[in-house]
gemmi code that builds the backbone of each chain (N, CA, C; Angstrom):
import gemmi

chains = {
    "A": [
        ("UNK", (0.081, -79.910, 23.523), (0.363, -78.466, 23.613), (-0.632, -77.713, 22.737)),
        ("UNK", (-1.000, -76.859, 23.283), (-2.091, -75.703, 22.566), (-1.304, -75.182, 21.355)),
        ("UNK", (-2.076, -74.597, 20.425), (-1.623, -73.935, 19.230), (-0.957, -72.343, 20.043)),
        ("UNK", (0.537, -72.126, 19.554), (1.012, -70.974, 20.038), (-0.142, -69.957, 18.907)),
        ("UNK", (0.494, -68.875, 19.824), (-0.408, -67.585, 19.255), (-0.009, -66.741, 18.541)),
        ("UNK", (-0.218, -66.111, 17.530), (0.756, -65.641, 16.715), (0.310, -64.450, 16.036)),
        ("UNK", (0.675, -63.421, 16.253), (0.416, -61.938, 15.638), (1.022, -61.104, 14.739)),
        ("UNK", (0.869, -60.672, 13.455), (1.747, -59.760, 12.744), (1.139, -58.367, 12.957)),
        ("UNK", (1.486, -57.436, 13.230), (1.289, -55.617, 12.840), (2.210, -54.916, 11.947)),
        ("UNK", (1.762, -54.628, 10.744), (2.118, -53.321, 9.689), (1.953, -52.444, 10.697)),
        ("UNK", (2.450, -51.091, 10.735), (1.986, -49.875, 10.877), (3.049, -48.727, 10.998)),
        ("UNK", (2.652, -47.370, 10.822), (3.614, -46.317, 10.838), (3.524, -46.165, 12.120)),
        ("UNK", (2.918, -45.886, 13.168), (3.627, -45.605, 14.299), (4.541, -46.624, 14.703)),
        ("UNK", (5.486, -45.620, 15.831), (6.902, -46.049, 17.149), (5.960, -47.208, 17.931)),
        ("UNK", (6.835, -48.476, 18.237), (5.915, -49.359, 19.157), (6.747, -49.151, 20.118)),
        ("UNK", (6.599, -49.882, 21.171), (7.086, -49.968, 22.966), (7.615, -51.554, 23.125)),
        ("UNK", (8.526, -51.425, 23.125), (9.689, -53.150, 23.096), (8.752, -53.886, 24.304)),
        ("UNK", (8.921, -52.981, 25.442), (8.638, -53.501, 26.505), (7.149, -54.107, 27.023)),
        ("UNK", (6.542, -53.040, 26.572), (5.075, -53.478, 26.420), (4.614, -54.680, 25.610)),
        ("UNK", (5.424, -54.839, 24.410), (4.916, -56.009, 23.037), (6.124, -57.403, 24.173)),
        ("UNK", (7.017, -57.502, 24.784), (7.094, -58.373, 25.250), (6.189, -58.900, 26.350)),
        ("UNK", (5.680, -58.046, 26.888), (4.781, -58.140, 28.311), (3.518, -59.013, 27.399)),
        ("UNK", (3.329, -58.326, 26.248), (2.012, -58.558, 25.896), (2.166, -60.347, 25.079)),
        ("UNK", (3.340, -60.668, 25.094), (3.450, -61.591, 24.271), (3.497, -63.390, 25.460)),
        ("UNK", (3.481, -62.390, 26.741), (3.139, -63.685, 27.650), (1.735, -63.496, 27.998)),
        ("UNK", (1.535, -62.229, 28.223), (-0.056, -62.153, 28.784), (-1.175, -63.893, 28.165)),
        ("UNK", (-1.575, -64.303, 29.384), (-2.441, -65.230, 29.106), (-2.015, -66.929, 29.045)),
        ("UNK", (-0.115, -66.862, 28.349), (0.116, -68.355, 28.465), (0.570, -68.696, 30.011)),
        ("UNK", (0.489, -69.672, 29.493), (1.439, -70.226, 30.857), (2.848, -71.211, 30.089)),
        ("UNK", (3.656, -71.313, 31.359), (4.588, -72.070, 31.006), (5.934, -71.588, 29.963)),
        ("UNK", (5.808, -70.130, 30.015), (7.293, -70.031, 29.456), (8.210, -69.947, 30.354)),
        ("UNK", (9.450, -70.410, 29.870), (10.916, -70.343, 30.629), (11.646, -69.148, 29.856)),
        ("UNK", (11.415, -68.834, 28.477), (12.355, -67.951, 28.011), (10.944, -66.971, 26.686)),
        ("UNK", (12.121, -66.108, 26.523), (11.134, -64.841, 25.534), (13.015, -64.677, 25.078)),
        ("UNK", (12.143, -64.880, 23.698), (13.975, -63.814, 22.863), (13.104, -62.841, 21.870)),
        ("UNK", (13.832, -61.275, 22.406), (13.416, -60.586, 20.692), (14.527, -59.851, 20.277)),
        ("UNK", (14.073, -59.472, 19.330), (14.889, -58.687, 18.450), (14.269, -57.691, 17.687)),
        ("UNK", (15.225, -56.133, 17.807), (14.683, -55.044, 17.733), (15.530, -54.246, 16.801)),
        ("UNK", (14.693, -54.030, 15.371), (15.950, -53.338, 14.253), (15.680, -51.881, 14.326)),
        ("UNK", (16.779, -51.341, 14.327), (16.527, -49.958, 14.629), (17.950, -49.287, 12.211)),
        ("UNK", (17.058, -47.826, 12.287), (17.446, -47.731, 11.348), (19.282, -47.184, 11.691)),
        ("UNK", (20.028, -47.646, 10.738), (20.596, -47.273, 10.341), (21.107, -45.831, 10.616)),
        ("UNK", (22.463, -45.185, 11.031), (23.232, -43.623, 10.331), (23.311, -43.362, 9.153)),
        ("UNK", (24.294, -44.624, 8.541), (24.837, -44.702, 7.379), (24.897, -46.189, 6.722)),
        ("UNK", (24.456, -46.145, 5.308), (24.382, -47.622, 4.693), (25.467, -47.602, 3.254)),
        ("UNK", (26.474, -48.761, 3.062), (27.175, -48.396, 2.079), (28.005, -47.196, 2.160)),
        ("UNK", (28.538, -46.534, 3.617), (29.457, -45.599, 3.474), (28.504, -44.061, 3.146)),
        ("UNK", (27.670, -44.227, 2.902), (26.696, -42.763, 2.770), (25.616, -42.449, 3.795)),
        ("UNK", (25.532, -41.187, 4.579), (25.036, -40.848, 5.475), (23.588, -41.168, 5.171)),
        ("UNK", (22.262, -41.283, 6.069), (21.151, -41.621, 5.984), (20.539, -40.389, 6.293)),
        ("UNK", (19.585, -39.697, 5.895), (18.733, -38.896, 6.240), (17.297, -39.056, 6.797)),
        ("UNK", (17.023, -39.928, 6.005), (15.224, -40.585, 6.232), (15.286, -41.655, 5.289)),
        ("UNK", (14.466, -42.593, 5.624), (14.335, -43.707, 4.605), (12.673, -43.179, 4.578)),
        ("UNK", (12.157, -44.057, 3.311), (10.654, -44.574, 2.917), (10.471, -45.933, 2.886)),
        ("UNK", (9.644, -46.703, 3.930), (9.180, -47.974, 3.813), (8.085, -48.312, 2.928)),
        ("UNK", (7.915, -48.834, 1.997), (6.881, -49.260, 0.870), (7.060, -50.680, 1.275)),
        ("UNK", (5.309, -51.151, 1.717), (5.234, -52.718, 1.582), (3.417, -52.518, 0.647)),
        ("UNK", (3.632, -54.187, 0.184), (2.369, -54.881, -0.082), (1.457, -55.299, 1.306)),
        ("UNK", (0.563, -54.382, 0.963), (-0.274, -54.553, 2.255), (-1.172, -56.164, 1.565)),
        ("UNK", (-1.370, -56.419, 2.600), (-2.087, -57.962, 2.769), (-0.728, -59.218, 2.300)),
        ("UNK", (-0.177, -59.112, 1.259), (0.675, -59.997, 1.185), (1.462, -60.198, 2.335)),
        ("UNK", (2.510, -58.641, 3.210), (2.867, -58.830, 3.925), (2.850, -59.656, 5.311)),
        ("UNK", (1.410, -59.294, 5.406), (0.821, -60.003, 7.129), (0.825, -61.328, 6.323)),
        ("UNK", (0.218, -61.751, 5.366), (0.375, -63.073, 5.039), (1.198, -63.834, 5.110)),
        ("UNK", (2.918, -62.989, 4.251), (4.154, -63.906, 4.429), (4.806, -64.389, 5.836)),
        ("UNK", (4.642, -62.725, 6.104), (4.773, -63.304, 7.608), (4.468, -64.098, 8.983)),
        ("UNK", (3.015, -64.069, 8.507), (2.287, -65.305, 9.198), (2.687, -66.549, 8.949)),
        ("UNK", (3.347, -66.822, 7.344), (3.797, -67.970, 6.881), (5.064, -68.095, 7.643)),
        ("UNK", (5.822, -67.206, 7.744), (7.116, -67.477, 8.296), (7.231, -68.028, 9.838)),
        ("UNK", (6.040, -66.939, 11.133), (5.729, -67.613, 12.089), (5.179, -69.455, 11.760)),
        ("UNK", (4.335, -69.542, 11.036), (3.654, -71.051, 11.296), (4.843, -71.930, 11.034)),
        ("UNK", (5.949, -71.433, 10.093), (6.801, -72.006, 10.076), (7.577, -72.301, 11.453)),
        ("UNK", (7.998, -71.604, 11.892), (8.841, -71.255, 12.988), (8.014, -72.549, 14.174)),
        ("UNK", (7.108, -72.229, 13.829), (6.123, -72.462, 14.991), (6.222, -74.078, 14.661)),
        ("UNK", (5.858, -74.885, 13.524), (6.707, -76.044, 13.133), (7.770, -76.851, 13.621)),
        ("UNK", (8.370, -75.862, 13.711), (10.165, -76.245, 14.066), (10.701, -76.671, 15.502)),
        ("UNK", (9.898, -75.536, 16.102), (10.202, -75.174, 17.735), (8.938, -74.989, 18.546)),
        ("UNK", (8.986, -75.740, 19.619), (7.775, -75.554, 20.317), (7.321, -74.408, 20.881)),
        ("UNK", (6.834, -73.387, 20.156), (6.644, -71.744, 20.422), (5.429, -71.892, 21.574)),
        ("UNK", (5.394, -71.010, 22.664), (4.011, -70.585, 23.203), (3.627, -69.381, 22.404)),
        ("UNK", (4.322, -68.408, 22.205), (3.736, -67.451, 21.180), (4.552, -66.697, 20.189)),
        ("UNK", (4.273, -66.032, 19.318), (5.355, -65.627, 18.346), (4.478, -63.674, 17.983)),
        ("UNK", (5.586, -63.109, 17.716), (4.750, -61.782, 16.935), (6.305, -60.942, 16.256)),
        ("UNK", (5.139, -60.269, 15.260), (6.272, -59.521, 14.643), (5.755, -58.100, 14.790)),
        ("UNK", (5.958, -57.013, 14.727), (5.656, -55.382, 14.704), (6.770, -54.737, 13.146)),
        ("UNK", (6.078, -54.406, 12.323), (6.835, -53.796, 11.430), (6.394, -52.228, 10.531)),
        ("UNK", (7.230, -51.580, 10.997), (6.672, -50.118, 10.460), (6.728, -49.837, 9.296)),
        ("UNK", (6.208, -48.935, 8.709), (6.411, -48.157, 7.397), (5.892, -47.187, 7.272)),
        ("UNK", (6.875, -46.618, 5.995), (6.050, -44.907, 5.955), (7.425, -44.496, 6.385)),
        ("UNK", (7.735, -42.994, 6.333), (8.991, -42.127, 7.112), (9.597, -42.475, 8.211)),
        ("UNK", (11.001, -42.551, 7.679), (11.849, -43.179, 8.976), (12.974, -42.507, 9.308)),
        ("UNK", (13.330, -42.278, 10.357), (14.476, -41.096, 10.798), (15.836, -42.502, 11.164)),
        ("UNK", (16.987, -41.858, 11.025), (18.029, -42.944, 11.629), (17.899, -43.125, 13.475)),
        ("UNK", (17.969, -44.296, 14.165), (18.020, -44.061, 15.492), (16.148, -44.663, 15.898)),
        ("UNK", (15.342, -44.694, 14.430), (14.119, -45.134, 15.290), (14.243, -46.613, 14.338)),
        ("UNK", (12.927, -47.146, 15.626), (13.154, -48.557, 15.353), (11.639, -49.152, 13.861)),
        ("UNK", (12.432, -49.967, 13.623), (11.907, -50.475, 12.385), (11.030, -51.475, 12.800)),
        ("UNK", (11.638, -52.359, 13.116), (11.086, -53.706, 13.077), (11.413, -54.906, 14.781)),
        ("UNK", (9.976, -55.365, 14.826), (10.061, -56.282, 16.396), (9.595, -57.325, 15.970)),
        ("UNK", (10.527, -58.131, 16.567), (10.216, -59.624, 16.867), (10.521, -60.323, 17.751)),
        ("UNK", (9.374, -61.012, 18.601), (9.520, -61.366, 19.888), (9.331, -63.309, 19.848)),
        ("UNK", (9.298, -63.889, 20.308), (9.211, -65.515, 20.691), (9.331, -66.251, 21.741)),
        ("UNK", (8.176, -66.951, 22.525), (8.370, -67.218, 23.623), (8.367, -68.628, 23.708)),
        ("UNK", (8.298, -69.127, 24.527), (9.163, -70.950, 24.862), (9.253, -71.458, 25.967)),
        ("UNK", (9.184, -72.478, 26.561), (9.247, -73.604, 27.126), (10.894, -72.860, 27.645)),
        ("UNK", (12.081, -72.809, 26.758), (13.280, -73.337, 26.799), (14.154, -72.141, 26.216)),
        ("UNK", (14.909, -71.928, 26.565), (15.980, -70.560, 25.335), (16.568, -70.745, 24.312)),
        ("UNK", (16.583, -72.573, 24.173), (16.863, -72.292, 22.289), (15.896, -72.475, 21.324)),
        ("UNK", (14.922, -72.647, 21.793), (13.285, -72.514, 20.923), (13.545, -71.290, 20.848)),
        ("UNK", (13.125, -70.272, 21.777), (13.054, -68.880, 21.757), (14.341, -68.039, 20.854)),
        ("UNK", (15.335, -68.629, 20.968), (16.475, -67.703, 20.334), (16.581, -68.486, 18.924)),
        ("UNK", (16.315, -69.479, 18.209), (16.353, -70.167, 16.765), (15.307, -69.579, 16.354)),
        ("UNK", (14.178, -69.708, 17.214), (12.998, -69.288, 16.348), (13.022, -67.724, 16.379)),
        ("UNK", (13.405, -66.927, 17.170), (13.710, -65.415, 16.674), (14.359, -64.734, 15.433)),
        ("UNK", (15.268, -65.860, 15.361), (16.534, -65.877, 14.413), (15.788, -66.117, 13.096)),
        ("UNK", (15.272, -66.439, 13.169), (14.493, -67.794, 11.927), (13.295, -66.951, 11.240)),
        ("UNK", (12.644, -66.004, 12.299), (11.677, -65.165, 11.467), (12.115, -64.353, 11.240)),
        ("UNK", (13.468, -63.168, 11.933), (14.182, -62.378, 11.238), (14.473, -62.574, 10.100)),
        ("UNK", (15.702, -63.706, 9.701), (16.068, -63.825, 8.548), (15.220, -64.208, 7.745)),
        ("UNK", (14.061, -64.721, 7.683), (13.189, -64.922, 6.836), (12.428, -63.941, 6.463)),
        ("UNK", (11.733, -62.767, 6.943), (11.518, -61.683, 7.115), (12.411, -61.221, 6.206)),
        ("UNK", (13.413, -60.973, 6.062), (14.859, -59.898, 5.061), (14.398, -60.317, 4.340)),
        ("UNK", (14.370, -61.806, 4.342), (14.170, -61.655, 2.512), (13.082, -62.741, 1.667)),
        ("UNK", (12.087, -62.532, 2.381), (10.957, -63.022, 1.859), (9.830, -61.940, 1.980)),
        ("UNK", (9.965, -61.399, 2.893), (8.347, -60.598, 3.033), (8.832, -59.337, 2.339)),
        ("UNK", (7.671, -58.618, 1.571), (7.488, -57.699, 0.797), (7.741, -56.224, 1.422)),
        ("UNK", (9.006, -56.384, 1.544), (8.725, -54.444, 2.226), (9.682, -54.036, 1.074)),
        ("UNK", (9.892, -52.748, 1.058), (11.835, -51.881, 0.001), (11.558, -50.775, 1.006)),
        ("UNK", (12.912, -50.338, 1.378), (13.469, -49.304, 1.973), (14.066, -48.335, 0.432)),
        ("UNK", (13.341, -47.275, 0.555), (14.316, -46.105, -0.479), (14.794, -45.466, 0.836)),
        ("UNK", (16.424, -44.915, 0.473), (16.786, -44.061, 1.514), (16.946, -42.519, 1.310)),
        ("UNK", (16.933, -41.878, 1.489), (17.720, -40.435, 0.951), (18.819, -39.952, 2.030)),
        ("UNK", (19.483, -39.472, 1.212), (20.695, -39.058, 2.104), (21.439, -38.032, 0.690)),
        ("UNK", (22.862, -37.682, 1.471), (23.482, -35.832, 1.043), (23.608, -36.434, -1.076)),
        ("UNK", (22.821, -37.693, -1.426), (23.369, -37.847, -2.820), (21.940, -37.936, -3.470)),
        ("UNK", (20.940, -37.723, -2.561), (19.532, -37.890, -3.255), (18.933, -39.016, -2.667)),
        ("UNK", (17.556, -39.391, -3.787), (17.346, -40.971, -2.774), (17.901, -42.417, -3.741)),
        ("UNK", (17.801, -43.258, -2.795), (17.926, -44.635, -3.731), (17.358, -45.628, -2.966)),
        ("UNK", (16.821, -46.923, -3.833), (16.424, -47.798, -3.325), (17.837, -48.597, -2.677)),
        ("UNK", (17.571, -49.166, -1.413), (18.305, -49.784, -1.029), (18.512, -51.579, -1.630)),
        ("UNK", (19.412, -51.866, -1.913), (19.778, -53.176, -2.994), (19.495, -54.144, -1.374)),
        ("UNK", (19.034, -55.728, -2.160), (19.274, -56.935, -1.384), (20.687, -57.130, -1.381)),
        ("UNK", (20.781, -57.552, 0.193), (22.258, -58.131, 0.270), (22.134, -59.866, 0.481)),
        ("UNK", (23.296, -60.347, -0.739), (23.384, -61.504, -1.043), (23.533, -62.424, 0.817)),
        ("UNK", (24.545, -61.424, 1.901), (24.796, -62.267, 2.971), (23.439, -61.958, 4.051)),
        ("UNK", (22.184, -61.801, 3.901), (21.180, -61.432, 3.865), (20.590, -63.341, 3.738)),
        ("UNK", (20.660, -63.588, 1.999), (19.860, -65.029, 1.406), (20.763, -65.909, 2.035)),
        ("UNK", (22.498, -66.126, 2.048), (22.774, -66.652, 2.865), (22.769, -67.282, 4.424)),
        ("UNK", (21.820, -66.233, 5.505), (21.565, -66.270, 6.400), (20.462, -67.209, 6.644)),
        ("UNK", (19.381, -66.718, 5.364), (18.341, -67.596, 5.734), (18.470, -68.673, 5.059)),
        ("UNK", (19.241, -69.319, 3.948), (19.617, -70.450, 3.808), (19.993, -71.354, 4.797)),
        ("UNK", (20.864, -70.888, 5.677), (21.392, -71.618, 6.201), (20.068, -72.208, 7.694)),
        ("UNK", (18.852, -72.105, 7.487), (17.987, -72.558, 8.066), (17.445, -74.104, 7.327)),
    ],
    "B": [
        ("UNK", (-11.303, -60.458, -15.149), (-10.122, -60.053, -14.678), (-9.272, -59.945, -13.895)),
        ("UNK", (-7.674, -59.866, -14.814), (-6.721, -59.704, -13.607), (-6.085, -58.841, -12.886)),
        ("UNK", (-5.757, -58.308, -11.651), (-5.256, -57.090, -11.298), (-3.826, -57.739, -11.112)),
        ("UNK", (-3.002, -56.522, -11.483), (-2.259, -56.547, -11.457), (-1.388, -55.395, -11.174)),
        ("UNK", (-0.420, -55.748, -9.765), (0.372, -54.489, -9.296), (1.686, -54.429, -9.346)),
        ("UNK", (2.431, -53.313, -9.702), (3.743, -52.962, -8.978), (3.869, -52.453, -8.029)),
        ("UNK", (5.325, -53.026, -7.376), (5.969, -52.360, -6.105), (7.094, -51.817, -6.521)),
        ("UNK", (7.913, -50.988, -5.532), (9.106, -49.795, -5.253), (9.631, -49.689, -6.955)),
        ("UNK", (11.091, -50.167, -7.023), (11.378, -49.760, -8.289), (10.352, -49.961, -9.851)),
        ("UNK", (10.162, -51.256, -9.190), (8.727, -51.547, -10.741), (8.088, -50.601, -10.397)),
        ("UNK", (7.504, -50.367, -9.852), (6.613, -49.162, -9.894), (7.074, -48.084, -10.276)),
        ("UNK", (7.805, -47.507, -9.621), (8.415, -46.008, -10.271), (9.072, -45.860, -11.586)),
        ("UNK", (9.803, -47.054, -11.991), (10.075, -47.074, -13.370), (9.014, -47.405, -14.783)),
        ("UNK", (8.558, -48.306, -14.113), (7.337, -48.254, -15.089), (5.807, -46.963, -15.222)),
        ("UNK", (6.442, -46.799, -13.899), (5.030, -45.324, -13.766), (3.490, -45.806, -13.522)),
        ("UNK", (3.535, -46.658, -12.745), (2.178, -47.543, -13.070), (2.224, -48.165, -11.488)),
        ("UNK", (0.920, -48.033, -10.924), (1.064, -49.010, -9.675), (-0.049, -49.982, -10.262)),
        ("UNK", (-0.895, -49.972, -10.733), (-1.664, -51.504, -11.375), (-2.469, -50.881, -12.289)),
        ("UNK", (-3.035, -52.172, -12.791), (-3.583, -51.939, -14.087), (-4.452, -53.564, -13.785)),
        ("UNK", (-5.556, -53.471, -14.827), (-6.693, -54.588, -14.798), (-6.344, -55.433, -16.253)),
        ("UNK", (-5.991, -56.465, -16.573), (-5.960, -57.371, -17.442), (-7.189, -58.437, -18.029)),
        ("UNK", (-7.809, -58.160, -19.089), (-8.899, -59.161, -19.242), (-8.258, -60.858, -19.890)),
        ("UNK", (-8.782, -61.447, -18.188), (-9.005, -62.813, -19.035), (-9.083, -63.986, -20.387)),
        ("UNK", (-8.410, -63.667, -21.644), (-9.060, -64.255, -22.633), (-9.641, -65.687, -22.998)),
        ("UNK", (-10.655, -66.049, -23.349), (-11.243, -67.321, -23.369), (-10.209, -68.528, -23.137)),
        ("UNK", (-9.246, -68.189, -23.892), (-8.586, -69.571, -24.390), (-7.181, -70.023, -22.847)),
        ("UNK", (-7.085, -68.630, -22.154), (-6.676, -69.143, -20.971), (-5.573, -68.179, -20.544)),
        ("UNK", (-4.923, -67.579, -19.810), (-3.593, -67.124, -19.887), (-2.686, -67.520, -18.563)),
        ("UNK", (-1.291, -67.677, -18.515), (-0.631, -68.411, -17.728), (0.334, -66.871, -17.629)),
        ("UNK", (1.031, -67.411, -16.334), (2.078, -65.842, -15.574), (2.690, -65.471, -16.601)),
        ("UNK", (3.821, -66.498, -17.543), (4.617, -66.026, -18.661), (4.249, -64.946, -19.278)),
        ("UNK", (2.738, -65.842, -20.132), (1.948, -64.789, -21.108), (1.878, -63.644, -21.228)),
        ("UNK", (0.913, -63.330, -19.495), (0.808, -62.145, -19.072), (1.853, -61.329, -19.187)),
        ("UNK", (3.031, -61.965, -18.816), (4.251, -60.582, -18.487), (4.504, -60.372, -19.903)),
        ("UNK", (4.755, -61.592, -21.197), (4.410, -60.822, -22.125), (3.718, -59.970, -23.039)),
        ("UNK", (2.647, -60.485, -22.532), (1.832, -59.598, -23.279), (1.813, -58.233, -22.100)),
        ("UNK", (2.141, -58.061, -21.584), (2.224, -56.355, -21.046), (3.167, -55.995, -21.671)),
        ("UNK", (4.658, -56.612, -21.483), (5.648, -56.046, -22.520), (5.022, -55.469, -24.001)),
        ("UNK", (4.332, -56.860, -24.428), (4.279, -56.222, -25.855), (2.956, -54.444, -26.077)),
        ("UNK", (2.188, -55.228, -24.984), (1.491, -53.935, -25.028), (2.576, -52.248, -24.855)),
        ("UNK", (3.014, -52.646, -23.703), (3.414, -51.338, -23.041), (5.120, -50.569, -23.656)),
        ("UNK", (5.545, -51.789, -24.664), (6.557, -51.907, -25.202), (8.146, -52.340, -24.451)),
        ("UNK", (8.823, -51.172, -25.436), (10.937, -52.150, -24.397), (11.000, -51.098, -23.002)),
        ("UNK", (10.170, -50.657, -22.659), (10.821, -49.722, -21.198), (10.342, -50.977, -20.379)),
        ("UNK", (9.296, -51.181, -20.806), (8.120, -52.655, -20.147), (9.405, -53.939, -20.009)),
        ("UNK", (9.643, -53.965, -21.181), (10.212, -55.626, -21.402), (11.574, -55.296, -20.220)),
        ("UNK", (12.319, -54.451, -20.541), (13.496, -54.002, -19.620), (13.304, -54.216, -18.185)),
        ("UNK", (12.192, -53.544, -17.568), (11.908, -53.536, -16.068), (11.182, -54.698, -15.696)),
        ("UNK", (10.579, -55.865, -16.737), (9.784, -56.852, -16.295), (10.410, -57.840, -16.699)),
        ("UNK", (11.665, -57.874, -17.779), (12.068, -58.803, -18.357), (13.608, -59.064, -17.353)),
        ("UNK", (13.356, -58.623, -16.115), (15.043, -58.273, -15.064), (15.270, -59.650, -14.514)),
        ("UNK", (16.471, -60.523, -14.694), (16.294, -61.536, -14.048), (16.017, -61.598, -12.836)),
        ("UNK", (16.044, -60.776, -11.498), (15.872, -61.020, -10.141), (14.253, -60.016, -9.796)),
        ("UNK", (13.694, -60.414, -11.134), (12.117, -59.517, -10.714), (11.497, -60.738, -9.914)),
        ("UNK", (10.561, -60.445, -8.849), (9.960, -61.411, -8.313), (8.376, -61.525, -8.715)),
        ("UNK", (7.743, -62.342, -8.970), (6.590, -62.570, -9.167), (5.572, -63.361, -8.371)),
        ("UNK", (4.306, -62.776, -7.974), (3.699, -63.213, -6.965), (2.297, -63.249, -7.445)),
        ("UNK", (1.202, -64.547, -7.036), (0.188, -64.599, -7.493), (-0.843, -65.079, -6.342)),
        ("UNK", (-2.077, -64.369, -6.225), (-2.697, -64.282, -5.056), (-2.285, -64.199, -4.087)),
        ("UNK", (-0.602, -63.226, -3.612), (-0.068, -63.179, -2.346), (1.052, -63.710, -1.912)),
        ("UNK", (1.125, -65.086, -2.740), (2.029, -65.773, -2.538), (3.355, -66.104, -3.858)),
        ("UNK", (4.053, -66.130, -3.251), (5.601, -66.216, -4.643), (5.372, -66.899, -5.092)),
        ("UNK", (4.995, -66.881, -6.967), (4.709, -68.045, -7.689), (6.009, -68.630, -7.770)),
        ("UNK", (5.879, -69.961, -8.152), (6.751, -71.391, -8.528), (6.106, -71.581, -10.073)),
        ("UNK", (7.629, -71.410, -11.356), (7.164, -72.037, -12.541), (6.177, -71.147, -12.730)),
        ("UNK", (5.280, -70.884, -13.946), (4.414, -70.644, -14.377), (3.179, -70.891, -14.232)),
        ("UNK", (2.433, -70.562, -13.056), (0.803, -71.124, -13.039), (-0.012, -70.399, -13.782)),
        ("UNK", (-0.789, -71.073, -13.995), (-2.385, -70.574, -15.107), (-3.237, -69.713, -14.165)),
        ("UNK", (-3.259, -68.520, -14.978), (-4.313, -67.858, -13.883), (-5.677, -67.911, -14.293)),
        ("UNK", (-6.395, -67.049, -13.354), (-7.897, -67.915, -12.913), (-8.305, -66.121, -12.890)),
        ("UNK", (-9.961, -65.910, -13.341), (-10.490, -64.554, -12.954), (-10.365, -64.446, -11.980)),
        ("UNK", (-10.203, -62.791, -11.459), (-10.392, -62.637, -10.291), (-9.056, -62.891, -9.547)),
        ("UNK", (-7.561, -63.241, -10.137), (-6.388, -63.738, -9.639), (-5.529, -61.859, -9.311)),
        ("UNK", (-5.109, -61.992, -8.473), (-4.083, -61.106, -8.206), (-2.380, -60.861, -8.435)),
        ("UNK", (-1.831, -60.546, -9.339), (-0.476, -60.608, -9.627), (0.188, -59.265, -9.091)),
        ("UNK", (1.304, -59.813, -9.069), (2.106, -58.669, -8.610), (3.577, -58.803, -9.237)),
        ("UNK", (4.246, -57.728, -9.184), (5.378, -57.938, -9.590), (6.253, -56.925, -9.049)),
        ("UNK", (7.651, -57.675, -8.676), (8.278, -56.401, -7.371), (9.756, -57.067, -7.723)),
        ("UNK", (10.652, -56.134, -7.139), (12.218, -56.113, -6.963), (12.283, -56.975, -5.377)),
        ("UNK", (13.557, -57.573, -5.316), (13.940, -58.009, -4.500), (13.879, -57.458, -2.561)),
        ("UNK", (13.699, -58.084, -2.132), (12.641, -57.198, -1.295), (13.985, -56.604, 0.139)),
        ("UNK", (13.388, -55.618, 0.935), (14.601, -54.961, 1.881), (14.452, -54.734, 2.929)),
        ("UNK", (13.067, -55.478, 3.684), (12.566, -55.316, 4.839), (13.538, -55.092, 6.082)),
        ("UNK", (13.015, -55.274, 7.104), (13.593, -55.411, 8.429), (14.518, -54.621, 8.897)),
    ],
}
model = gemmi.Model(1)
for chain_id, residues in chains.items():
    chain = gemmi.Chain(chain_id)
    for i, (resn, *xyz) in enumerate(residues, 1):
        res = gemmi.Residue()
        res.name, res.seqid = resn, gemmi.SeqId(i, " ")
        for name, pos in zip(("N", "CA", "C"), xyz):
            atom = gemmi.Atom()
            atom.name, atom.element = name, gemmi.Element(name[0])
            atom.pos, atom.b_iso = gemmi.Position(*pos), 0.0
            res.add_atom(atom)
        chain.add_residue(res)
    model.add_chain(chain)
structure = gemmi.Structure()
structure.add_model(model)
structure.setup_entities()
């Protein structure tokens, strides 16, 4: 089997679900399944309304971890291709944050290994959400059932 | 030299997104460094760097234990992270 293909994007603009799945077969052959997953922000976090968040990441570390997390993935499960899309910069509630797509031979390659760079993603790669909302802003805290998730990989 | 950055809360609490660290002959390892910024920068320093769930990262990647850094090494130091 060929080396799957594997892409990370930082960026502040809105991406297109539909298009980044299209684009994530373009060229292989041989998938049976594609799983993604699409985080969209938040109304309210902790019971307090959301107004806008601020995404702050480490540029270069980020694409790095996350590349680490695909090769991982890619390890595990026989991927044809893997990608992640992750925004930053000003965020309204209702727009989407973060894409991750995975394609496969089979649907539980595709749906473990989706699973697998999400949760690894929470809480390994370098981003913080500050939010503001009707109490001012605050950084948003790690949630412990968050490290649990990806433990359990 | 070493660069060295903060992210989200380190950063805003300390007031500082990086700063350049010189090398000294005899060698310096991650510990060191974070102390000796404390001692430079004093207890607002030691407080926000001395947090048990601060994360520390060297050339990119999450250090393990204390490695010896090297000129030219990149550190970072950040809060628990909130992606996705």
């Amino acid at each position: 089997m060929s080396e799957p293909r594997l892409s990370v994007r930082v960026q502040v603009e809105d991406f297109d679900p539909g298009a980044l799945q299209d684009s994530l077969l373009a060229g292989a052959a041989g998938e049976g399944a594609v799983a993604t997953f699409t985080g969209y922000v938040r109304r309210s976090n902790e019971g307090e309304n959301i107004a806008s968040m601020r995404l702050e990441h480490y540029p270069g570390m980020t694409e790095k971890s996350i590349a680490g997390i695909m090769a991982e993935a890619a390890g595990r499960w026989p991927l044809l291709a893997a990608a992640v899309v992750h925004r930053v910069g000003l965020l309204v509630p209702g727009e989407r944050i973060v894409w991750v797509g995975v394609s496969s031979a089979h649907r539980e390659a595709a749906f473990s290994a989706c699973e697998f760079v999400m949760d690894y993603l929470k809480t390994s790669a370098p981003f913080w959400k500050k939010e503001v909302g009707p109490g001012g802003e605050r950084w948003v805290s790690a949630r412990a059932s968050d490290d649990a998730r990806a433990g359990r990989w | 030299m070493i660069e060295v950055l903060f992210f989200a809360q380190v950063r805003e609490r300390l007031d500082c997104a990086s700063l350049t660290v010189a090398l000294p002959e005899s060698g310096l390892d991650l510990d060191a460094l974070q102390a000796q910024l404390i001692a430079e920068h004093g207890a607002d320093w030691g407080d926000v760097l001395g947090q048990d769930n601060i994360i520390r990262a060297v050339n990119q990647t999450v250090a393990q234990g204390n490695p010896a850094l090297r000129d030219g090494d990149e550190v970072a130091f950040y809060p628990p992270v909130t992606g996705g």
